[in-house]
C-alpha positions as CSV (number, residue, x, y, z in Angstrom):
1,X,2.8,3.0,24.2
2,X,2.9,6.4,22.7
3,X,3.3,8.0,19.7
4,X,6.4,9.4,18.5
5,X,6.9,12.5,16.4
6,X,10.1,12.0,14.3
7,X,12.2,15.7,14.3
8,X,11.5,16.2,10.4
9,X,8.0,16.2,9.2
10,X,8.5,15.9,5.3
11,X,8.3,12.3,6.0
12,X,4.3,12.8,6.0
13,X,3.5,12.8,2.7
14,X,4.4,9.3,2.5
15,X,2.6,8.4,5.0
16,X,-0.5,6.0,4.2
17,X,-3.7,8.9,4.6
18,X,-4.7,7.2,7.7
19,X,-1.8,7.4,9.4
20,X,-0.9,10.6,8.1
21,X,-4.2,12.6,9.5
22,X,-3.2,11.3,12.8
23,X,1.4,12.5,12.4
24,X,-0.4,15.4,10.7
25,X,-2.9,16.3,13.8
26,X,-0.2,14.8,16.4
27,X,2.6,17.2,15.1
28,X,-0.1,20.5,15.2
29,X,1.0,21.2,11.5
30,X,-0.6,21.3,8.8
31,X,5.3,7.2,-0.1
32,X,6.9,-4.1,-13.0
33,X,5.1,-6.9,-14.2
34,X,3.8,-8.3,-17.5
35,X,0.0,-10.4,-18.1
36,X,-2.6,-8.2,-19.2
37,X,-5.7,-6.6,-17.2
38,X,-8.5,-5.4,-19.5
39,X,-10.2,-2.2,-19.8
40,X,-13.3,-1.8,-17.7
41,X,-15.2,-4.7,-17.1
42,X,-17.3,-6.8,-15.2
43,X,-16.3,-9.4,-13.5
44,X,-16.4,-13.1,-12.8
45,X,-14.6,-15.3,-10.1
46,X,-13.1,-18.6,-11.6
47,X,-13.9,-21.8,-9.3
48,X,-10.6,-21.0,-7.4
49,X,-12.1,-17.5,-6.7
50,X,-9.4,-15.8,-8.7
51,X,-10.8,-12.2,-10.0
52,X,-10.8,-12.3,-14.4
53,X,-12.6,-10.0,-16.0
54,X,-15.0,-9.8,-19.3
55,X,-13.8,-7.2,-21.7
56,X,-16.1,-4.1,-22.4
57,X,-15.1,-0.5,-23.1
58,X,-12.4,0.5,-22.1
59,X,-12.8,3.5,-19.8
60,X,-16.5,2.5,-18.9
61,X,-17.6,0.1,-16.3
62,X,-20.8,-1.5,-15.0
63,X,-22.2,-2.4,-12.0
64,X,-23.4,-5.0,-10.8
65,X,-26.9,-4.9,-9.4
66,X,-26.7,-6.5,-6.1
67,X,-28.5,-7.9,-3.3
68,X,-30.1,-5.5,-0.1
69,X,-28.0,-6.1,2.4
70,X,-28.2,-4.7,6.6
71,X,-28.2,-1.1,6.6
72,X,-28.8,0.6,3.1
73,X,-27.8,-1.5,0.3
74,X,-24.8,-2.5,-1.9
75,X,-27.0,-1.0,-5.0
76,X,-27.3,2.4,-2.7
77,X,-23.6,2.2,-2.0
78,X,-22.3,1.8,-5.7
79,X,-24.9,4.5,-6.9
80,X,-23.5,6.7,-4.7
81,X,-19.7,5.8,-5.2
82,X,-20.5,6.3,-8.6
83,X,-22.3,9.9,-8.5
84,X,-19.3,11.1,-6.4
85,X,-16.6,9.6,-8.3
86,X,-17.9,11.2,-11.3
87,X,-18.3,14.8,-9.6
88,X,-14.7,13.9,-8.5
89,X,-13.3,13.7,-11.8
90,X,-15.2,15.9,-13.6
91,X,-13.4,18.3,-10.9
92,X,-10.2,17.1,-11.9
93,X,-9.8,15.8,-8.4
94,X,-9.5,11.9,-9.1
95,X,-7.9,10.5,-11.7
96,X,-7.1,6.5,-11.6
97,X,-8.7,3.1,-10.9
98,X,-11.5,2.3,-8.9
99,X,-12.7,-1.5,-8.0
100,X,-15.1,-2.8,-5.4
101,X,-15.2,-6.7,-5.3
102,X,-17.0,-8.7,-2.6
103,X,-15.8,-12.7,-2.2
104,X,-14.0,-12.8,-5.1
105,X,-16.5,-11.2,-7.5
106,X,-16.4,-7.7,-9.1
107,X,-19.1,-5.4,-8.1
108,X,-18.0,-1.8,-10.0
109,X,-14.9,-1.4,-12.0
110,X,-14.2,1.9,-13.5
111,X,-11.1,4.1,-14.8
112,X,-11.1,8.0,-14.7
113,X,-9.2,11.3,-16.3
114,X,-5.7,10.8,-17.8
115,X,-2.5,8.8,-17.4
116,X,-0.6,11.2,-19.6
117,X,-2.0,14.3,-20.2
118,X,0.6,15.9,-22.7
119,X,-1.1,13.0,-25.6
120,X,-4.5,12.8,-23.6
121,X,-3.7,8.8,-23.0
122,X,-6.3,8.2,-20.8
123,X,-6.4,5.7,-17.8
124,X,-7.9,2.3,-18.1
125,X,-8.3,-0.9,-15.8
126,X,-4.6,-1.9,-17.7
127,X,-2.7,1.2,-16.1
128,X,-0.3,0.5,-13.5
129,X,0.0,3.2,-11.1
130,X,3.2,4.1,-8.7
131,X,1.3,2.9,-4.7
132,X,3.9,4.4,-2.9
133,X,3.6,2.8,1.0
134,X,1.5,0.5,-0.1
135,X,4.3,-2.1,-0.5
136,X,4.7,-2.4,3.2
137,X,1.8,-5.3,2.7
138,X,3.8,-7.3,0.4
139,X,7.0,-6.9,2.5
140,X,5.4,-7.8,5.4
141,X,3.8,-11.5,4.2
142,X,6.8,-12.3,2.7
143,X,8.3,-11.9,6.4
144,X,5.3,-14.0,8.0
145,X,6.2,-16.5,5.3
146,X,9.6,-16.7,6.2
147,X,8.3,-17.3,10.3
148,X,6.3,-20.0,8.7
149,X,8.9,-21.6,7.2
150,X,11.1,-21.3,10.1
151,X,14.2,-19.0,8.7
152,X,13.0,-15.7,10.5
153,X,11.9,-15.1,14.4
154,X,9.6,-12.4,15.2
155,X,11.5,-12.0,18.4
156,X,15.1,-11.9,17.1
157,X,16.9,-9.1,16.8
158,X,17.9,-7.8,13.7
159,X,21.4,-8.6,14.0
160,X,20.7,-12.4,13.9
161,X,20.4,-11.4,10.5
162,X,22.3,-8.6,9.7
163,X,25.6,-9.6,12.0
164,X,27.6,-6.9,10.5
165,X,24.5,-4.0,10.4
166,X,27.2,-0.9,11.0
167,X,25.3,0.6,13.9
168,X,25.6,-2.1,16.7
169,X,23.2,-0.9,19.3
170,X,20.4,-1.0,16.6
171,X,21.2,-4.7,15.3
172,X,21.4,-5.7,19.2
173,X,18.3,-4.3,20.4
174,X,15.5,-4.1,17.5
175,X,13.2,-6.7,16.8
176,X,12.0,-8.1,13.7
177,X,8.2,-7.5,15.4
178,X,9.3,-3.6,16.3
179,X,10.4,-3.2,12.5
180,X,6.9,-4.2,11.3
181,X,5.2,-2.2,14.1
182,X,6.6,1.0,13.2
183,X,7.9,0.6,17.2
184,X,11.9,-0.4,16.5
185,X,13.2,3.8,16.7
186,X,15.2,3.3,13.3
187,X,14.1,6.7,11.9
188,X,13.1,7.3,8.2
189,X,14.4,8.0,4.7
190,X,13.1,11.2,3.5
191,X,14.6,14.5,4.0
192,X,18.2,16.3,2.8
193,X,20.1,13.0,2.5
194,X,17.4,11.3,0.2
195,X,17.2,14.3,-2.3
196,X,21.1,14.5,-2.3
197,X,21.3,10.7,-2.9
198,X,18.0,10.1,-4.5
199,X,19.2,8.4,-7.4
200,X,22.4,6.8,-6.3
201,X,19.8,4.4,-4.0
202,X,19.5,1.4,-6.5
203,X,19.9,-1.1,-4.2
204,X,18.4,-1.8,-0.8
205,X,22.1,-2.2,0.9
206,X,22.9,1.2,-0.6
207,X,19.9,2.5,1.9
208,X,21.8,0.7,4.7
209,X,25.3,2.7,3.6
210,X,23.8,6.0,3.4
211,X,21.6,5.8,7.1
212,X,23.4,2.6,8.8
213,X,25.4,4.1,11.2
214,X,22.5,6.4,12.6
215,X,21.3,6.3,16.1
216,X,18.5,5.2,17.4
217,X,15.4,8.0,18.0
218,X,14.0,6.0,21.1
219,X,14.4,2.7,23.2
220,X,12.6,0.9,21.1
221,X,9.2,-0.3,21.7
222,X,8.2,2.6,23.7
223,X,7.0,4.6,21.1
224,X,5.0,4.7,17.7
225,X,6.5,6.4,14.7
226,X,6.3,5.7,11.1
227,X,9.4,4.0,9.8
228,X,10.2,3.7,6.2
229,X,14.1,3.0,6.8
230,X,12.4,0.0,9.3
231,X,11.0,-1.6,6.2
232,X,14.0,-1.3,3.9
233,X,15.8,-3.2,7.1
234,X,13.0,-5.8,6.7
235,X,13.6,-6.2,3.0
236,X,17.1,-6.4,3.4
237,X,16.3,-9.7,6.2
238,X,14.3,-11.0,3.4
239,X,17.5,-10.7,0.8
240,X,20.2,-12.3,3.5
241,X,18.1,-15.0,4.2
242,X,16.6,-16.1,1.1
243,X,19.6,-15.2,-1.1
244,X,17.2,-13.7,-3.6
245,X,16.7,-10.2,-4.5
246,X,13.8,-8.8,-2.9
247,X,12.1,-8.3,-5.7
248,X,12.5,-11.6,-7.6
249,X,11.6,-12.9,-3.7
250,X,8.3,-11.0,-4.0
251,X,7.4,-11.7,-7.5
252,X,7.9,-15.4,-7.0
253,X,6.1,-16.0,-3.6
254,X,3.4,-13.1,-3.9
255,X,2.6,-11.8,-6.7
256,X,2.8,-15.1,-8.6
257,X,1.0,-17.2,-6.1
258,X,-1.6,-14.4,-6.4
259,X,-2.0,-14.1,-9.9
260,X,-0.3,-10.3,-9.5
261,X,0.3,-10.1,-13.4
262,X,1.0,-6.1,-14.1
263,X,2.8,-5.4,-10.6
264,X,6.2,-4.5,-9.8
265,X,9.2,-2.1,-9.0
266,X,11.0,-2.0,-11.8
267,X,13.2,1.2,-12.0
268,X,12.0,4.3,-13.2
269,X,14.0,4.7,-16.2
270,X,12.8,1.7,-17.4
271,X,10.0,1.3,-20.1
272,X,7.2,-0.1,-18.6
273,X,4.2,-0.6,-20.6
274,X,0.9,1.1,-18.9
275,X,2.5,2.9,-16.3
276,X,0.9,6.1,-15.4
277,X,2.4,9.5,-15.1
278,X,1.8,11.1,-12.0
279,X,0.7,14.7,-11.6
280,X,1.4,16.9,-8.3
281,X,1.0,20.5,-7.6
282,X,3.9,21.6,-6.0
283,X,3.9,23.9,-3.1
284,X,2.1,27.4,-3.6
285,X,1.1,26.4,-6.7
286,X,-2.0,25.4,-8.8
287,X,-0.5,24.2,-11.8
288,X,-0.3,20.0,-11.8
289,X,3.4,19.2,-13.1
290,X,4.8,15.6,-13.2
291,X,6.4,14.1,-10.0
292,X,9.7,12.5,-12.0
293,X,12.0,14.6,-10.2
294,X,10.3,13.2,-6.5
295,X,10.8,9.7,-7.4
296,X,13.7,7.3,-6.2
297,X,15.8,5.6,-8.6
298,X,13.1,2.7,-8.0
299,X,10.4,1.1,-5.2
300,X,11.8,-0.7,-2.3
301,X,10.5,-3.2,0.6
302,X,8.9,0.1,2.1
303,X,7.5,1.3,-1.0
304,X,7.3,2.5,-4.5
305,X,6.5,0.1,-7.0
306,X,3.3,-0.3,-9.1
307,X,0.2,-2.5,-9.4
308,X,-3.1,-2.4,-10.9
309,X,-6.4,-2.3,-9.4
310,X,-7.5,-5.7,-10.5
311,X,-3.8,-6.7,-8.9
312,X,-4.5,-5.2,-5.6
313,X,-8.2,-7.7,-5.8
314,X,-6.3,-10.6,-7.0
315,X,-3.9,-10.0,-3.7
316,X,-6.5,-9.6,-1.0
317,X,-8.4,-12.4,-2.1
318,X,-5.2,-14.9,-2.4
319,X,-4.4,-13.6,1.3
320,X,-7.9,-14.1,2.8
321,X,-8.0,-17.8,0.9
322,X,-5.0,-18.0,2.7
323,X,-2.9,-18.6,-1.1
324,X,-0.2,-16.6,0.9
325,X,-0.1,-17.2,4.1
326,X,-2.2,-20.0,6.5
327,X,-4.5,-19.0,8.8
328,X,-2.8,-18.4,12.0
329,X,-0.1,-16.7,10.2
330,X,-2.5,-14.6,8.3
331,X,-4.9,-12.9,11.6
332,X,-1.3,-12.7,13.0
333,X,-0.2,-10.4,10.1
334,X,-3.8,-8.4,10.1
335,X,-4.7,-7.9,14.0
336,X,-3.8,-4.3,14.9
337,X,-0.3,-4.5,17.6
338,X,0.0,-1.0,18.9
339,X,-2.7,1.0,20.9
340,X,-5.0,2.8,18.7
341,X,-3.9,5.5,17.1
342,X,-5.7,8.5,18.5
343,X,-9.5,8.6,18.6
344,X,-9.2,7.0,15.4
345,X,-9.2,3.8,16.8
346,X,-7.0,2.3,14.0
347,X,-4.2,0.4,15.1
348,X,-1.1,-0.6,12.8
349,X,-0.5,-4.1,12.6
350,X,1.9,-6.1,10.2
351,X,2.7,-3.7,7.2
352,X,-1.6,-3.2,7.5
353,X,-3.5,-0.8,9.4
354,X,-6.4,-2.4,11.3
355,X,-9.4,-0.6,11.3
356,X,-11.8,-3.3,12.7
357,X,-14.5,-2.9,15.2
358,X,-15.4,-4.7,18.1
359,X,-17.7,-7.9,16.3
360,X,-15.3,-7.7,13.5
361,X,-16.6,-5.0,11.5
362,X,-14.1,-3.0,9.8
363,X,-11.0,-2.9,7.3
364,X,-7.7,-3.9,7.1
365,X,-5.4,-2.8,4.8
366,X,-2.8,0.0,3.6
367,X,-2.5,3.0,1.5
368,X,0.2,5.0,0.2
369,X,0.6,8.7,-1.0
370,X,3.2,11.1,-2.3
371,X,3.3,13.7,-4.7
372,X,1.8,12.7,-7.6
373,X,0.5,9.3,-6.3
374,X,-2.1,8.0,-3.9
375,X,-3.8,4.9,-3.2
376,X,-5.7,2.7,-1.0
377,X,-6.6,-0.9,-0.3
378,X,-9.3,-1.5,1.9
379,X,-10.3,-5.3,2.9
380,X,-13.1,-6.2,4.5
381,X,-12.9,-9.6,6.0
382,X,-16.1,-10.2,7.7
383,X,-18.2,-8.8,5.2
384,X,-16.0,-10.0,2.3
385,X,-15.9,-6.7,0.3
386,X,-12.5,-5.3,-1.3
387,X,-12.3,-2.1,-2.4
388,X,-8.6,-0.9,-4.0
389,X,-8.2,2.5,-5.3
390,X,-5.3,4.1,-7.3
391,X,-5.0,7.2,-8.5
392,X,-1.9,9.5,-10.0
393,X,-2.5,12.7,-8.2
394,X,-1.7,14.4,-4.9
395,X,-3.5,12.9,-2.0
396,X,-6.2,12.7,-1.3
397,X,-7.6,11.5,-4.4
398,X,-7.9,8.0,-3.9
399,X,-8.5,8.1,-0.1
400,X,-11.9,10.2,-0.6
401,X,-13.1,7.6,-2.6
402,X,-12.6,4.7,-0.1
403,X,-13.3,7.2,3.0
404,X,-17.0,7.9,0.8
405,X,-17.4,4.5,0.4
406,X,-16.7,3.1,3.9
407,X,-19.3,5.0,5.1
408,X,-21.9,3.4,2.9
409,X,-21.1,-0.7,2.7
410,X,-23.0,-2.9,4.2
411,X,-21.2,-4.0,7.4
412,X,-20.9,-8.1,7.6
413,X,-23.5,-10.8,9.8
């Protein structure tokens, strides 16, 4: 299989940052909830293994002192995450969340620079930041849990579920599996039509009225190419066949079965409490404005909506404790399906990116960036550490933090 470039290449910044190296270096040029979270903190598991947290200061955090482990040491690792995160944002170059948890159990937990610089609010382990691409994870267990319970076929093609999808040779040839592979040739979102329409998208069928009757880019399954419009078509599967919203579909089978208390994709001109602003620095420039005028009308099945650090812990443990999903089901969702992407070696599985080794060493997981947003979630299964970052500035703010830290974990036994 080989990898596609789409003809426009604005898509890329919302790419997750490992993909988007790989479009960037393939094209030769240079993406609601309520509960509370507390400030930083560190943490305890409850028997269950949920992540809860012990209130301290609010922008500060601890470490843990841990155990040696293999090569280096978690205490090395965290020191070092630490120093560099702190250079980082004394730079002005990170701004957000960081957590690192290993089987269920905080490790580091710190918040950096500002959520809203006009009144100097500053962020805490309580501010919910936008995670662009990073949705694609939730979107795509809430499909495996639908195969589980027998309502969706990985093998069908879309138009068992979508009979009257307007453009017939799409709903009669893409698969459910090539939507969540990036493989099924539907194209993506961004470009002229998006920022004519940008707020007139409310809906997910007002995605499918707008780019419905558009052709398909390739046979599909001959090619890799990041599809956001393919995850607003699996989104919209989820809707016909559950007869729920996607959202109310998500927050009932996955972010309340994980204990996902401050996440969501409410719309944008709603108030929600804790929500960051995010900063960009638009083309040519130096100057970090807001992003308000980039942002749809609200997140979608492909991405968009916002979460919390301790949120993005709480999820990735629920999924590897199999909360979400059983087991089968849940190394279907994570084990890489295309062919590595570049020398990379990552592969893009189910709505995750599969970064594993041979012996199992490795993380899966997905990140998300646009103007004004980036963040990461990096899981490691065989060594049990989590590490989510979220940040509200340009990429590559949250990805040099997990990128640092990947270097410097312990790898699992």
């Amino acid at each position: 299989m080989r990898v596609y470039v789409p003809r426009a290449v604005r898509f890329a910044v919302h790419l997750p940052a490992a993909v988007l190296a790989i479009a960037v270096a393939i094209a030769g040029c240079g993406d609601s909830g309520g509960g509370e979270d507390t400030g930083s903190a560190t943490g305890t598991a409850t028997p269950a293994g949920t992540v809860t947290a012990t209130p301290r200061a609010e922008r500060t955090g601890d470490i843990e002192q841990p155990r040696r482990a293999g090569r280096g040491s978690e205490a090395d690792a965290l020191k070092a995450l630490s120093v560099h995160a702190d250079e980082l944002a004394r730079d002005d170059q990170l701004s957000g969340a960081v957590l690192v948890a290993k089987d269920g159990r905080v490790l580091f937990r710190r918040a950096y620079g500002l959520a809203e610089r006009k009144g100097r609010v500053p962020n805490t382990l309580r501010t919910r930041f936008r995670i662009g691409s990073m949705n694609k994870m939730f979107t795509a267990v809430a499909i495996l849990q639908l195969v589980e319970a027998g309502k969706v076929k990985l093998n069908a093609r879309l138009g068992a579920y979508l009979p009257d999808y307007p453009n017939r040779e799409v709903a009669t040839k893409v698969t459910i599996h090539q939507l969540l592979t990036h493989t099924g040739a539907t194209g993506d979102i961004f470009g002229s039509d998006f920022d004519d329409h940008r707020q007139e998208l409310r809906a997910l069928a007002d995605y499918v009225k707008l780019y419905g009757r558009r052709e398909l880019e390739y046979e599909p399954g001959s090619f890799w190419a990041y599809s956001n419009y393919g995850f607003i078509l699996l989104g919209v599967v989820i809707e016909r066949v559950t007869g729920q919203s996607y959202y109310d579909y998500v927050q009932e089978h996955i972010y309340a079965r994980a204990g996902m208390t401050r996440s969501g994709s409410l719309p944008e001109a709603r108030a929600v409490s804790d929500r960051s602003i995010g900063y960009m620095k638009p083309p040519g420039t130096t100057t970090l404005v807001p992003n308000v005028d980039t942002l749809p009308y609200r997140g979608t099945s492909a991405g968009g909506g916002y979460a919390t650090v301790g949120d993005l812990a709480r999820f990735a443990h629920a999924l590897l404790s199999h909360k979400l999903l059983g087991s089968d089901s849940t190394r279907r969702l994570l084990a890489g399906k295309s062919e590595p992407l570049m020398e990379s070696g990552v592969r893009y599985a189910y709505g995750f990116l599969d970064a594993r080794r041979a012996g199992g060493n490795g993380w899966v997981g997905h990140g998300g960036g646009a103007p004004g947003m980036n963040g990461d979630l990096r899981i490691y299964p065989k060594s049990g550490y989590v590490v989510a970052v979220l940040t509200n500035l340009d990429p590559p703010a949250a990805d040099q933090i997990t990128e640092h830290l990947d270097r410097r974990l312990p790898p699992g036994r």
